[in-house]
C-alpha positions as CSV (number, residue, x, y, z in Angstrom):
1,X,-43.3,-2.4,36.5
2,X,-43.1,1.4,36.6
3,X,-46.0,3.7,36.7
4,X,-47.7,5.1,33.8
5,X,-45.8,6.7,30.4
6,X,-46.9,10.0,29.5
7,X,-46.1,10.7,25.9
8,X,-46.4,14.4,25.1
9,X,-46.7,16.2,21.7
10,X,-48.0,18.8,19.5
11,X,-50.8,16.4,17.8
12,X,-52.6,13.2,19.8
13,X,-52.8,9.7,17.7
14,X,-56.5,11.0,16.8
15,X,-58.6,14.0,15.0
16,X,-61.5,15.7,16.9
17,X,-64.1,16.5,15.1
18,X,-67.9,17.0,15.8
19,X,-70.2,15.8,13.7
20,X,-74.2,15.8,14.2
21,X,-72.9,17.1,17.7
22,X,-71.6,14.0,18.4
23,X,-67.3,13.7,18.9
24,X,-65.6,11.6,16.3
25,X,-62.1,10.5,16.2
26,X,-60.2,10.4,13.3
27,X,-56.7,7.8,13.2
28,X,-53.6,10.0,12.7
29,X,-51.1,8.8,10.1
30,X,-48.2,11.3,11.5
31,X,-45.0,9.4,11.7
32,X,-45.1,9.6,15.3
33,X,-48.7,8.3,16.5
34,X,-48.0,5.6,13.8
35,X,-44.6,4.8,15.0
36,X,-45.9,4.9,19.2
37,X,-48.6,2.5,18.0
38,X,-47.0,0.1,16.3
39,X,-44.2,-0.3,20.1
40,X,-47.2,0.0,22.6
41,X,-49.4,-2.6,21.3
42,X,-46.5,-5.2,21.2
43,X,-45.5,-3.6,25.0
44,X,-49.2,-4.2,26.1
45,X,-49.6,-7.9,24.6
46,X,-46.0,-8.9,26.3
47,X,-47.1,-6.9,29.6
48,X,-44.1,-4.4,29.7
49,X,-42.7,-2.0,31.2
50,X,-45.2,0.3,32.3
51,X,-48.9,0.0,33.8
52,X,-50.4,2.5,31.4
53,X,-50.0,4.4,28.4
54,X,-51.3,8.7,28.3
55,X,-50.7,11.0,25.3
56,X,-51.1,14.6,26.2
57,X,-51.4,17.2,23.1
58,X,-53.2,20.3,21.8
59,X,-56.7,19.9,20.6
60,X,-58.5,20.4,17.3
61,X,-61.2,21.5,18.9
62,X,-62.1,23.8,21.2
63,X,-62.7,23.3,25.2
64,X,-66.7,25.0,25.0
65,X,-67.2,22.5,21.8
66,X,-65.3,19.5,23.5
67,X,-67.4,19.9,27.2
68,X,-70.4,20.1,24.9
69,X,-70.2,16.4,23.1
70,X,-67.9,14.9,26.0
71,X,-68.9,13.7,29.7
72,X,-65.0,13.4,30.5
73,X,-62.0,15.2,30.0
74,X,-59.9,12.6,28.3
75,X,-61.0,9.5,26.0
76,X,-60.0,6.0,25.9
77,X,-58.4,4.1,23.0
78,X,-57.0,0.7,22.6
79,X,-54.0,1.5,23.8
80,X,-53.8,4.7,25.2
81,X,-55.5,7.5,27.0
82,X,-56.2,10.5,25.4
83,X,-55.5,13.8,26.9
84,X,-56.7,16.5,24.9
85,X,-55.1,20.3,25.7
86,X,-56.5,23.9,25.4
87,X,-54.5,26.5,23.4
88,X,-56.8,29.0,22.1
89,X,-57.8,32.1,20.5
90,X,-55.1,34.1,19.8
91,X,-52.0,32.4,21.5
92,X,-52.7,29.3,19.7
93,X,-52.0,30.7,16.3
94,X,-49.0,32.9,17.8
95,X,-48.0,29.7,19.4
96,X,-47.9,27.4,16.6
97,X,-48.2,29.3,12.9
98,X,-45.8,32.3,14.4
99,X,-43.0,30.9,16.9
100,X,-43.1,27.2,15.7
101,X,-43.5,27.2,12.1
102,X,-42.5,31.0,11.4
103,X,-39.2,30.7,13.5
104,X,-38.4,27.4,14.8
105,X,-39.0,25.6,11.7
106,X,-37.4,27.4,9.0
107,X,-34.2,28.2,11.1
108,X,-33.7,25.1,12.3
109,X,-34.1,23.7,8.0
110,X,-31.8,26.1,7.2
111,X,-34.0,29.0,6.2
112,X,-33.2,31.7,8.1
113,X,-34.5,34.2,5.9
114,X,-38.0,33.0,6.2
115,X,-37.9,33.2,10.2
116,X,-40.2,35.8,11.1
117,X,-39.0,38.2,14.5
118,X,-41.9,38.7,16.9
119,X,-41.2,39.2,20.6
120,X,-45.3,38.1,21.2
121,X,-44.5,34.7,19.2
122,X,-42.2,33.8,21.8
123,X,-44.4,34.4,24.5
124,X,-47.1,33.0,22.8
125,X,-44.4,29.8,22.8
126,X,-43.5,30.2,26.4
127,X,-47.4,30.4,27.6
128,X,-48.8,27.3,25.4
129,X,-45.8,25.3,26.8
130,X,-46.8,26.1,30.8
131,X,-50.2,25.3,29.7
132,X,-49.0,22.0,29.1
133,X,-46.8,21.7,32.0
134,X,-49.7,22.5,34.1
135,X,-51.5,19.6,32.3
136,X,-49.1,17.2,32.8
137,X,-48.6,17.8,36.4
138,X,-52.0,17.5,37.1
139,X,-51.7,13.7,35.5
140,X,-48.8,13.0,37.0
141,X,-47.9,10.7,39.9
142,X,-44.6,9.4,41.5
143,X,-43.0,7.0,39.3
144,X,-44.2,7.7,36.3
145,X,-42.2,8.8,33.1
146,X,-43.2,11.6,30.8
147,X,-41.8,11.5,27.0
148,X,-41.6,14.9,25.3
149,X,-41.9,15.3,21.2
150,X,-40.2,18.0,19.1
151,X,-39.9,21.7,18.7
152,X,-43.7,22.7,19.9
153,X,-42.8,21.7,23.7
154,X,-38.8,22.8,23.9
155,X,-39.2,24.7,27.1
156,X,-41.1,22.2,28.7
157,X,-38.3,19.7,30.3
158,X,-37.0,22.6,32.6
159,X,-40.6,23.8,33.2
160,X,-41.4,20.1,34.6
161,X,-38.0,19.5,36.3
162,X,-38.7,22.5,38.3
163,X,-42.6,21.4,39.3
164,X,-41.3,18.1,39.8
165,X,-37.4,17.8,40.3
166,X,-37.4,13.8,40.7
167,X,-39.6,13.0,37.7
168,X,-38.6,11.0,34.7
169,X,-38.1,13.2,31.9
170,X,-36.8,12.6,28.0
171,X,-36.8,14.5,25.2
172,X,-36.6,14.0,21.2
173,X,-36.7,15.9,18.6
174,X,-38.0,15.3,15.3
175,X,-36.6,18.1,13.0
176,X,-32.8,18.9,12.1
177,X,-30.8,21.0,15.1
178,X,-29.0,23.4,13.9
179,X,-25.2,24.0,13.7
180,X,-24.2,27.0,16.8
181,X,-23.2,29.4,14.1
182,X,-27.2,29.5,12.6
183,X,-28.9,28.9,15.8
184,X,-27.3,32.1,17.1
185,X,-29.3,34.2,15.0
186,X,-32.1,33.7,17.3
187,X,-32.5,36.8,20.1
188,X,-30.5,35.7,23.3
189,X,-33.7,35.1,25.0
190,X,-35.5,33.0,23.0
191,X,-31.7,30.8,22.6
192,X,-31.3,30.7,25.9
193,X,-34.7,29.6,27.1
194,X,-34.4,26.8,24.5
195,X,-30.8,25.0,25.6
196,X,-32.0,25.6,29.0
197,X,-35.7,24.0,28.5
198,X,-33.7,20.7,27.1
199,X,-31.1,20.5,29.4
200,X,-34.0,20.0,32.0
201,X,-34.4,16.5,30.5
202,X,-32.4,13.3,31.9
203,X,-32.4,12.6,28.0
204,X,-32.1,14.6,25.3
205,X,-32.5,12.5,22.0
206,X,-31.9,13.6,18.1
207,X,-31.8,11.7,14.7
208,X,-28.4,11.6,13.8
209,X,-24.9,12.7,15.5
210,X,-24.4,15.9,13.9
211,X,-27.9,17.4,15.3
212,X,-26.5,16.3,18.8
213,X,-23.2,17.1,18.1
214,X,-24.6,21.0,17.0
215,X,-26.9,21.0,20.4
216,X,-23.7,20.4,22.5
217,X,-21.7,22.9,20.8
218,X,-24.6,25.5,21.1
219,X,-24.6,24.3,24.9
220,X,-20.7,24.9,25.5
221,X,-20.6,28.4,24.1
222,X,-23.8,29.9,25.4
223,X,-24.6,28.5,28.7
224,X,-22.4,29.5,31.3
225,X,-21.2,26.7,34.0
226,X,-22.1,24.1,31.6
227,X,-19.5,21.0,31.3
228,X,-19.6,18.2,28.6
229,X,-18.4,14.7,29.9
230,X,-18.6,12.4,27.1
231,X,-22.3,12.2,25.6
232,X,-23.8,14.4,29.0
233,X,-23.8,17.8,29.6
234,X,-23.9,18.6,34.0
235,X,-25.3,21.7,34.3
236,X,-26.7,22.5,38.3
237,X,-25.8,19.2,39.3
238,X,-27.5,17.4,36.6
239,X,-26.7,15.3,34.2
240,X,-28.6,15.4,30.5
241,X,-27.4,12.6,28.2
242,X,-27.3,13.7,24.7
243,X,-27.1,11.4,21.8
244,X,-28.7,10.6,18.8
245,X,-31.3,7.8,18.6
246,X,-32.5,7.2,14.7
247,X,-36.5,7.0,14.2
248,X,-37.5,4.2,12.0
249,X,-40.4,2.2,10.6
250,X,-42.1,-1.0,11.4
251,X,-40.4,-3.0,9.1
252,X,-42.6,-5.8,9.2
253,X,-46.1,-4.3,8.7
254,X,-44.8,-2.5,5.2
255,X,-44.0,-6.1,4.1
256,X,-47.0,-7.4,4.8
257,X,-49.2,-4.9,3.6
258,X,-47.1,-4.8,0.3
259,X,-47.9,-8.7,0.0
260,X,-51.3,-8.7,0.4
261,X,-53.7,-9.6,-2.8
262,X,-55.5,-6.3,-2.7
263,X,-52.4,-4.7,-3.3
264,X,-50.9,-6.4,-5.6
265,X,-54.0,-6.0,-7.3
266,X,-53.7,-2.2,-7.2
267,X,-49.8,-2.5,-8.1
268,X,-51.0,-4.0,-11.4
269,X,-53.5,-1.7,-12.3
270,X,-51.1,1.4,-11.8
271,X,-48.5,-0.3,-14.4
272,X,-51.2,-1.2,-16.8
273,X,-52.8,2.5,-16.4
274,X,-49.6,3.9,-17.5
275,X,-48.3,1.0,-19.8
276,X,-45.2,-0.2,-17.9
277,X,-43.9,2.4,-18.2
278,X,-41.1,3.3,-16.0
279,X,-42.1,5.5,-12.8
280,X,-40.7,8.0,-10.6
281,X,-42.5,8.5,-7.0
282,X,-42.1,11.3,-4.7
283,X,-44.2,11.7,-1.6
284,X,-44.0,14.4,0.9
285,X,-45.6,17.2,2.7
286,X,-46.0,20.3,0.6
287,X,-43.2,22.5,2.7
288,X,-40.5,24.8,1.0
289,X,-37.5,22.5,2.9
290,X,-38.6,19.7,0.4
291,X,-36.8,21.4,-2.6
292,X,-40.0,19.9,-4.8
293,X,-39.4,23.0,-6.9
294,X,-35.8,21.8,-7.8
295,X,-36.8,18.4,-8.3
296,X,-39.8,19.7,-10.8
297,X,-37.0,21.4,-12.5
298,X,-34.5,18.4,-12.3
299,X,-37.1,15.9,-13.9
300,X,-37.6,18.5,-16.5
301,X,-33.7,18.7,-17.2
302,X,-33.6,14.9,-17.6
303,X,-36.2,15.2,-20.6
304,X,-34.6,17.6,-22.3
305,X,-31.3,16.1,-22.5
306,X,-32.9,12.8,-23.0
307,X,-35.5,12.7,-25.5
308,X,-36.1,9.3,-26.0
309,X,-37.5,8.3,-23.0
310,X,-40.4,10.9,-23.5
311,X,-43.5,8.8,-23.2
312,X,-41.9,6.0,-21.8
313,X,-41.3,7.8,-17.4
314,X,-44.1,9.3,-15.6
315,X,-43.5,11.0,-12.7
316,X,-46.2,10.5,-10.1
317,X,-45.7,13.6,-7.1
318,X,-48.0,13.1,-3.8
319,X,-48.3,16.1,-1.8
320,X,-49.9,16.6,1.5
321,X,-51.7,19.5,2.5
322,X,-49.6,21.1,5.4
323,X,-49.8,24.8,7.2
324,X,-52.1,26.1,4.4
325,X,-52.9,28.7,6.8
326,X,-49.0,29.6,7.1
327,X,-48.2,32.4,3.3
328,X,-44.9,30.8,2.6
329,X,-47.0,27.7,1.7
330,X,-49.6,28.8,-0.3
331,X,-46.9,30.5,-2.2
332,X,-44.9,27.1,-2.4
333,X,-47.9,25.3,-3.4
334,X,-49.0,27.9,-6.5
335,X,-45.3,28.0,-7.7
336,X,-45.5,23.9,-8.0
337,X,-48.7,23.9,-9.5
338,X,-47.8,26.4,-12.3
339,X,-44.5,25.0,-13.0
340,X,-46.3,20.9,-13.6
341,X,-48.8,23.1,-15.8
342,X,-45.6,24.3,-17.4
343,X,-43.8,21.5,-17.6
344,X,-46.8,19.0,-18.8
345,X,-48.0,21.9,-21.6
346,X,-44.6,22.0,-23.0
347,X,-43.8,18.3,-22.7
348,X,-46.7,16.4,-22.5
349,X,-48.7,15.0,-25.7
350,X,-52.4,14.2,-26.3
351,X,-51.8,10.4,-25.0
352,X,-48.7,11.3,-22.5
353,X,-48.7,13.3,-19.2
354,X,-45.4,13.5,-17.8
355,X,-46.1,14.6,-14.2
356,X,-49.4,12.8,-12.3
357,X,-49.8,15.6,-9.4
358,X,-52.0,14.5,-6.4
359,X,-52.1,17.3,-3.4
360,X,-54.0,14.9,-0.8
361,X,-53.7,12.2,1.9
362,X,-53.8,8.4,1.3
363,X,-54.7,5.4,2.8
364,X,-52.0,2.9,3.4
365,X,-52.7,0.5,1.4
366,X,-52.9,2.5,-1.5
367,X,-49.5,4.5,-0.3
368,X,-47.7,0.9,-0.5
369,X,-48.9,-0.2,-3.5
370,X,-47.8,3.3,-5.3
371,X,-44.4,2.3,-3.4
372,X,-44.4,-1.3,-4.5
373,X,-45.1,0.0,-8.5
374,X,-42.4,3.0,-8.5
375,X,-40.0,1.3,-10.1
376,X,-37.6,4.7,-8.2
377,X,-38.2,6.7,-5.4
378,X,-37.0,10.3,-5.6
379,X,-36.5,11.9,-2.2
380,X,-34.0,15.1,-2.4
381,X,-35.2,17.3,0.7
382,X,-32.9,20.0,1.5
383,X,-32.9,19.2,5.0
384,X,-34.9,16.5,6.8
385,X,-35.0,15.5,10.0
386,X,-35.1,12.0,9.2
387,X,-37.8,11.1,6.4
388,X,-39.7,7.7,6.3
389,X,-41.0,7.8,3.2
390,X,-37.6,6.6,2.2
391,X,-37.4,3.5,4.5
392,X,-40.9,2.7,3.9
393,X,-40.1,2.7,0.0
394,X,-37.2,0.6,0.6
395,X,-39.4,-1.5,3.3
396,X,-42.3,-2.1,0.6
397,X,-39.5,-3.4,-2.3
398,X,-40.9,-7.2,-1.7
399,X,-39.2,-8.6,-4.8
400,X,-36.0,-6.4,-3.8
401,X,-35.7,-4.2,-6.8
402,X,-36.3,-0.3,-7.3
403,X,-34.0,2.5,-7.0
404,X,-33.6,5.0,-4.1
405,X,-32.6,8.8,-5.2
406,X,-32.1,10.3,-1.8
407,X,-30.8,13.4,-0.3
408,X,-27.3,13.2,1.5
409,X,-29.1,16.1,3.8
410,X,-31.8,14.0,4.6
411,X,-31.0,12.6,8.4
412,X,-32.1,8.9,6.4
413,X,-28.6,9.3,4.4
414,X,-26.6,8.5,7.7
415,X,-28.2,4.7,7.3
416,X,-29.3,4.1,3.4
417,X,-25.9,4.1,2.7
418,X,-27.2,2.2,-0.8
419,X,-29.3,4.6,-2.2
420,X,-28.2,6.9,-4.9
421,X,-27.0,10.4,-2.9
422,X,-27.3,13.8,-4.4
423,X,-27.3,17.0,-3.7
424,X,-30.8,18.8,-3.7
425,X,-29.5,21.9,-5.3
426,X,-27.7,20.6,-8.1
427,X,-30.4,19.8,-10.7
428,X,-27.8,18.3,-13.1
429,X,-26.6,16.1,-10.2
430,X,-30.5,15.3,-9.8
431,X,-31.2,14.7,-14.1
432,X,-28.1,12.3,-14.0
433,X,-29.5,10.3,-10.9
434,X,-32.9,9.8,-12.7
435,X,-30.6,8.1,-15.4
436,X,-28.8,6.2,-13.4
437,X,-31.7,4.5,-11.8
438,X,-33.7,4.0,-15.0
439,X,-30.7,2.2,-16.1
440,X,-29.8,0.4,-13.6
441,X,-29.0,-3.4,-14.1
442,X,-31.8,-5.4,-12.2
443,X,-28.9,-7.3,-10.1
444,X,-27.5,-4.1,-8.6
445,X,-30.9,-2.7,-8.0
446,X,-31.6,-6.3,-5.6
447,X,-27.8,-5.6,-4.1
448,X,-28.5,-2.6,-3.0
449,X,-32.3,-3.0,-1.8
450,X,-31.4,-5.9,0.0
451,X,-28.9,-4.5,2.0
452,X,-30.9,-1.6,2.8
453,X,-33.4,-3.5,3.6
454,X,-31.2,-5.3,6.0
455,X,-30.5,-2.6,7.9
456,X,-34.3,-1.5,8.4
457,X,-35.1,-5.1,9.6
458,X,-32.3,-4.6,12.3
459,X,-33.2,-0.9,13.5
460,X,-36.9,-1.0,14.0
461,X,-39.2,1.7,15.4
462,X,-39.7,-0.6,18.0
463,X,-36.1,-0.7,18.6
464,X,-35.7,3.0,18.4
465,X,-38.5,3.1,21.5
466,X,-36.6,0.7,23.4
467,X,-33.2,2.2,22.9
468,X,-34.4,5.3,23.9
469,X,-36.2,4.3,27.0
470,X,-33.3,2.2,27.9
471,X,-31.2,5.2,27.6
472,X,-33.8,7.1,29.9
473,X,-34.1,4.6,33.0
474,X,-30.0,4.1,33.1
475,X,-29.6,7.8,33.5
476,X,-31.3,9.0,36.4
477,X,-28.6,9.5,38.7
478,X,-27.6,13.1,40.0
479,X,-24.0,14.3,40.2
């Protein structure tokens, strides 16, 4: 058995909050905590590979508050340890609303003209990611293996490999990398800190074998002394596999939580409420690289040039808060909500709404039973990093019907080779795919669900976990 697994990223599994100045923690439903969860308690009931499990990431709360309602300095869940971090005051929003999410974010989705140049955002970056390679140096201990999520902790590999040059390290990201030509824009500094910072992982994972193949390519023409061998780049007499290593879903547990009663019961009450009549589901963060503004506009195209099935599709569209404290967002999030007032004042009638707009967080249950009564799923991101909403659509489809409308820039495209692909620019592309899928014979509908569903049955998150670890113990040795 090895020693303990240190899982690092941005947000822990659990919300602080304080309430009555007492500490309560709140379940995360991020992709990530909910993906970790669903490998580690299997791990831990079959006695696996490693003695413990730690997650290390930033806080809600701040170190006075979290001294004041907590006798230790981590806490204690079912099936890991929680290690809360300290980035504060000023650096934390530098760190996270300026470098992350005002440069990182949109370049790396293709934005560059949102990415905002500050030198202090990049220091801001490089300090909170020494605060957390401090952290984890302090927790760690011969033989263990620290795991390191996404774009918030990009300079930390090489930070670690230099503290501790024998130590276990991998790395994934969970957003898009971009081709060399784009990720060049960024100031030679900041570039080269980040191929650098990656390169000081034995593993270096992505979601699909372009983002690897564009993280190589940046490698070879801007790191000098670098050599590619196959999937690894050497580099100092190391080796760094890189290679991609699709996130999934837990398969099973979307099933089964689209079967039970209670949700079945809720599946019936959301046809009746709007009178069988067909409907069209999107759910995603409210974030500009979700193209919810074309889609608005696509659904509205598909009216107009067919009238008759006014009063007989609803379009239901879920958003979830995100970065409200970020300007680009709140302006995203005002330009939806006047173009559904638009769209429903010009369309709508006294006993029809066309579009049902939700901007909050739901329960799973309730998520699986608005995926088990969508009779299509429309998903057209201009660029995603993976995106489970798709395979859990597909994943709660228990009597193998529905239709998937899906981005081919979504990283998902590379598998759900079944789904209906469009572009998510073209909103006449987009109209004629709502058509398609409305119209689509019940038979092909099953064919294609089926087979998707196939595929997600076979590549599990828990398989994705495994893969990856795999991946991480075979390549240790240094050339």
């Amino acid at each position: 058995m090895q020693g303990k697994l240190i899982i690092v990223s941005y947000r822990l599994p659990y919300r602080f909050t304080v309430t009555e100045g007492k500490l309560k923690v709140i379940p995360s439903t991020g992709g990530l905590a909910t993906a970790l969860h669903s490998y580690f308690e299997k791990e831990k009931a079959n006695e696996g590979n490693f003695e413990s499990f730690h997650w290390v990431g930033v806080s809600d709360i701040s170190k006075r508050t979290f001294e004041r309602v907590s006798s230790n300095n981590f806490l204690q869940d079912n099936n890991f340890t929680l290690h809360p971090t300290f980035i504060e005051g000023r650096d934390s929003d530098l760190f996270y609303n300026g470098f992350c999410n005002s440069v990182l974010w949109p370049l790396f989705h293709y934005f560059p003209s949102y990415v905002i140049y500050e030198e202090h955002f990049y220091d801001a970056y490089y300090n909170a990611n020494q605060i957390m390679c401090d952290k984890i140096v302090d927790l760690y201990t011969p033989g263990d293996t620290i795991w390191i999520h996404d774009y918030h902790f990009m300079l930390l590999p090489e930070m670690l490999r230099k503290a501790l040059p024998n130590a276990v390290i991998g790395f994934f990201l969970h957003i898009p990398f971009p081709s060399f030509e784009l990720f060049r824009i960024l100031p030679k500094t900041w570039r080269i800190g980040i191929l650098h910072g990656l390169l000081g992982a034995n593993v270096a994972g992505f979601h699909t074998d372009d983002y690897a193949s564009h993280f190589r390519d940046s490698v070879q023409h801007m790191i000098e002394g670098s050599q590619e061998n196959s999937d690894c780049i050497c580099l100092n007499q190391r080796e760094t596999l890189v290679r991609s290593f699709p996130i999934s879903i837990d398969f099973d547990k979307f099933q089964n939580v689209s079967s039970l009663s209670v949700v079945k019961r809720e599946v019936k009450k959301i046809k009746n409420r709007f009178n069988n009549n067909k409907l069209i589901l999107s759910v995603d963060r409210l974030d500009y690289t979700k193209a919810i503004i074309n889609r608005l506009e696509s659904f509205e195209l598909f009216l107009q040039q067919n009238p008759k099935y006014k009063e007989q599709v609803n379009y239901i569209l879920l958003l979830v808060p995100s970065r409200d404290g970020i300007l680009k967002y709140r302006e995203n999030k005002r330009e939806v909500e006047t173009l559904i007032s638009r769209i429903n004042g010009l369309h709508g009638s006294l006993t029809w709404t066309p579009i049902i707009y939700q901007y909050r967080s739901i329960e799973l249950r309730k998520l699986v039973a608005l995926y088990s009564a969508s009779d299509i799923a429309l998903i057209t991101p201009v660029r995603d990093g993976m995106n489970l909403v798709a395979k859990e659509y597909v994943a709660s489809r228990t009597d193998s019907s529905g239709v998937l409308i899906l981005s081919e820039t979504a990283g998902c495209a590379n598998e759900l080779h079944e789904a209906i692909m469009v572009n998510p620019n073209d909103r006449h592309e987009i109209a004629s795919s709502i058509l398609q899928a409305i119209t689509q014979p019940i038979e092909e509908q099953r064919n294609r669900i089926s087979k998707m569903q196939n595929h997600l049955r076979q590549h599990t998150v828990n398989q994705w976990v495994t893969e990856f670890m795999q991946k991480l113990m075979s390549n240790l040795v240094e050339i």
